[in-house]
N, C-alpha and C positions, 0 to 999 in steps of 0.2 A: 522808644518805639516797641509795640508788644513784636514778639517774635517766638515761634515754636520751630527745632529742629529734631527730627525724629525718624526712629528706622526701626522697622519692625522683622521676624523673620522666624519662618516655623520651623522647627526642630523636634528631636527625639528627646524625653523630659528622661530618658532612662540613661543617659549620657551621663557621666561623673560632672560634670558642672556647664551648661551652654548660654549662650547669652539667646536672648528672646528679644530683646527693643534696648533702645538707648536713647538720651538726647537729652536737649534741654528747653527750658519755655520761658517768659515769664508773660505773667499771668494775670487776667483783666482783674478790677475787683469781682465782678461778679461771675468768675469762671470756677465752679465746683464739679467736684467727681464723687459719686456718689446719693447714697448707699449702697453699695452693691460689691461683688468679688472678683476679685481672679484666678486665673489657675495657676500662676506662678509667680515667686515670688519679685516683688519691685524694692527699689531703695531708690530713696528719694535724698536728693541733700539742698538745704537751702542756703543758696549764693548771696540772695538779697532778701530783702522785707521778712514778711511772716506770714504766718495763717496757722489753722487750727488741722489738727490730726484727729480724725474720732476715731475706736479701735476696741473693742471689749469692753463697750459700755462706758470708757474715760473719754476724757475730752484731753488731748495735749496741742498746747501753745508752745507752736514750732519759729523761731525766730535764726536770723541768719547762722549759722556753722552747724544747727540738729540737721540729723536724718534719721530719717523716719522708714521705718519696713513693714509693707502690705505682704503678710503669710497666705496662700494658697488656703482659699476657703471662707477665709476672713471675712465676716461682712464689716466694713471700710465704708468712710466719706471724708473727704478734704478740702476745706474752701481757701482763701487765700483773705487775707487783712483789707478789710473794705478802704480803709486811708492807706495801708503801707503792703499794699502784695506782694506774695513772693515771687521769687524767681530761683529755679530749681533746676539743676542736672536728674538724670535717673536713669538707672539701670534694670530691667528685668533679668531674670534670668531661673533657671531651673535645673538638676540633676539633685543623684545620690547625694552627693558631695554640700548641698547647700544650705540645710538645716545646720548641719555641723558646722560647716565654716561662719554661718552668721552665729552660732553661739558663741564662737571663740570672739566675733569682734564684738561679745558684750549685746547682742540682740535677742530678743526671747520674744516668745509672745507677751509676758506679762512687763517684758521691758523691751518695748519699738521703737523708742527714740531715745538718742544717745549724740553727745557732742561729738563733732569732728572737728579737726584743724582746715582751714582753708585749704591747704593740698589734697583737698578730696576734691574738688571740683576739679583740679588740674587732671586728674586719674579717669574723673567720669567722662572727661572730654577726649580724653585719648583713646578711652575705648568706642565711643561716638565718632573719633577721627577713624578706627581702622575700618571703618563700613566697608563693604565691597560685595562685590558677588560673587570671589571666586572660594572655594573650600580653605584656601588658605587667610581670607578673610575673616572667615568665621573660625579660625583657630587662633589670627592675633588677637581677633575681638576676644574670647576665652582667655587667652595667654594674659591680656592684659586688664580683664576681670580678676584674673588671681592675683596679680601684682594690686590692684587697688586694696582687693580680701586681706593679705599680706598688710600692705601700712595700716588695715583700720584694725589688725591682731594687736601691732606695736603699739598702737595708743589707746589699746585698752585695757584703763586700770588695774583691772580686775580678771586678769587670765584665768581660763578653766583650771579646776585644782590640776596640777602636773602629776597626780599619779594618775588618773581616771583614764587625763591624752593619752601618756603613755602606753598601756596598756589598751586603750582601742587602736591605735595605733599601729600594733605589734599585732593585735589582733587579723585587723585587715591586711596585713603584710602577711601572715601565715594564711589567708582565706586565698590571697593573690596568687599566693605559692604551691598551692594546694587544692585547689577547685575543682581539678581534673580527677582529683583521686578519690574515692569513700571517706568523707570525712564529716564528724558530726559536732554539733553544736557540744558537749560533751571534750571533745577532743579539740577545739577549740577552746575553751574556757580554761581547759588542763595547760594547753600550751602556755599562756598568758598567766595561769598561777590565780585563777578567782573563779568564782560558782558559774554555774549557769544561771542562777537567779539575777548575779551582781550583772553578769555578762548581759542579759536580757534588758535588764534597765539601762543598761550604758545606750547601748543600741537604739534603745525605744525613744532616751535621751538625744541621742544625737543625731539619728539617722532616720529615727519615727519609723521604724521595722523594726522587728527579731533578729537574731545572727541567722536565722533558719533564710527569711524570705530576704538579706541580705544577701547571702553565697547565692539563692537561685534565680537573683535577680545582677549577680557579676556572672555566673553561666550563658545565662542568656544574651548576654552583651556579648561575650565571647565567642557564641555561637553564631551571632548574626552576625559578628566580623567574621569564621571563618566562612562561613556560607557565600557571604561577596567577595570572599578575595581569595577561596582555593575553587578548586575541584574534587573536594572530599566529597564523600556521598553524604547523604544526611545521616545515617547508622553511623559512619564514622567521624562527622562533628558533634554527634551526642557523645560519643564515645569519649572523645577527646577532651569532652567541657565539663567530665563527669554526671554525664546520663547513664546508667546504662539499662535503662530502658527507654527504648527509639518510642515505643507508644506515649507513653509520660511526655518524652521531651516533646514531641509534634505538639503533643495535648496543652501542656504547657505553655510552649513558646507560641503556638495561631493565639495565648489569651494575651499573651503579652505585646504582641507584635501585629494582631489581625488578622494573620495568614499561616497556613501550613510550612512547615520552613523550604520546599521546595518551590511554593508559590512565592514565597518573602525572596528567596535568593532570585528568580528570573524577573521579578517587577525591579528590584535595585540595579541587578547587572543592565536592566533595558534602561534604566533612566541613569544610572550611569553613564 
């Protein structure tokens, strides 16, 4: 019996990792998607049958245990096996965090489909099980996004080199620690022990930003959690996320967020 189950739900793509849709289908023979994109990222995994993946111009024959990753921008098309369709789980999802973590499990743009073990389907359903509508819904669903990210790291062959992790790593742990203070891409790269050039490419590698618009885009996070959850003024949440210019940061954060941060903190605390 065909059946599709599915949940969709809108978020801030500026979140370190959120979940966007989940669910599972299978699928008519003549049910395709595409050409066309999205804005964030899908993983697909096939439970049953097959069908075809198009993706930068290749064609790949997806058959039960591949999944397959739709990247933000992509133009994408997918049909399913006219004698033997598939049947698929799938995940959306979007933040910082998620270019980097599909490279560690072995995904790139120039390589979108990669085997998994059966216990992927088990992972996509559980994050499909914690639907809900309360906030803490939407942090199992996350929570247990990472834990699936996590087993598709273990089995993959081919781990990112261990010095590179490493050091982005330690990088973003000095940025985390440090955001509030004068600190520059320069002194970042010293810390971590490598250029700003090598620095620049890791980043661009992993995270598709600079370490520059990195740090100003975890300030900005920063800022728009103190702004809903103190009563600092706006002069001293810039202050605090390493602004310190109030003009800049305003100017900034209405590009990031839409809104003046004064405007951004009273429409949150009202729909709060």
């Amino acid at each position: 019996m065909e059946y599709k189950h599915s949940y969709h739900h809108n978020t801030q793509k500026a979140l370190s990792l959120s979940v966007f849709n989940a669910g599972s289908q299978q699928c008519r023979p003549d049910q395709s998607w595409g050409p066309a994109v999205r804005d964030h990222y899908v993983l697909h995994y096939v439970d049953k049958g097959q069908g075809v993946y198009l993706c930068g111009g290749q064609e790949y024959r997806c058959r039960a245990g591949d999944a397959f990753v739709i990247y933000p921008g992509e133009r994408v098309a997918y049909r399913p096996d006219a004698g033997d369709p598939w049947e698929y789980h799938w995940v959306g999802f979007a933040g910082t965090e998620a270019k980097a973590l599909l490279h560690l499990c072995g995904f790139g743009r120039h390589t979108p489909v990669r085997r998994l073990p059966p216990s992927a389907a088990t992972y996509l359903q559980q994050i499909y099980d914690a639907v809900g509508p309360s906030a803490a819904d939407d942090i199992e669903m996350t929570g247990r996004l990472y834990l699936f990210l996590a087993h598709c790291i273990r089995e993959n062959p081919e781990p990112a080199p261990r010095a590179a992790q490493e050091y982005m790593e330690q990088a973003v742990r000095f940025i985390r620690g440090q955001y509030a203070q004068v600190l520059t891409v320069s002194q970042i790269a010293a810390h971590v022990g490598v250029s700003r050039s090598q620095l620049y490419r890791a980043f661009q590698a992993r995270y598709d930003q600079s370490p520059q618009a990195f740090l100003l885009q975890y300030r900005l996070r920063e800022a728009a959690a103190l702004l809903t959850s103190t009563d600092l003024s706006v002069e001293e949440v810039a202050s605090s996320t390493g602004f310190h210019d109030p003009l800049y940061f305003s100017r900034v954060f209405r590009r990031q967020y839409g809104a003046p941060p004064s405007v951004y903190r009273t429409k949150e605390k009202t729909q709060g």
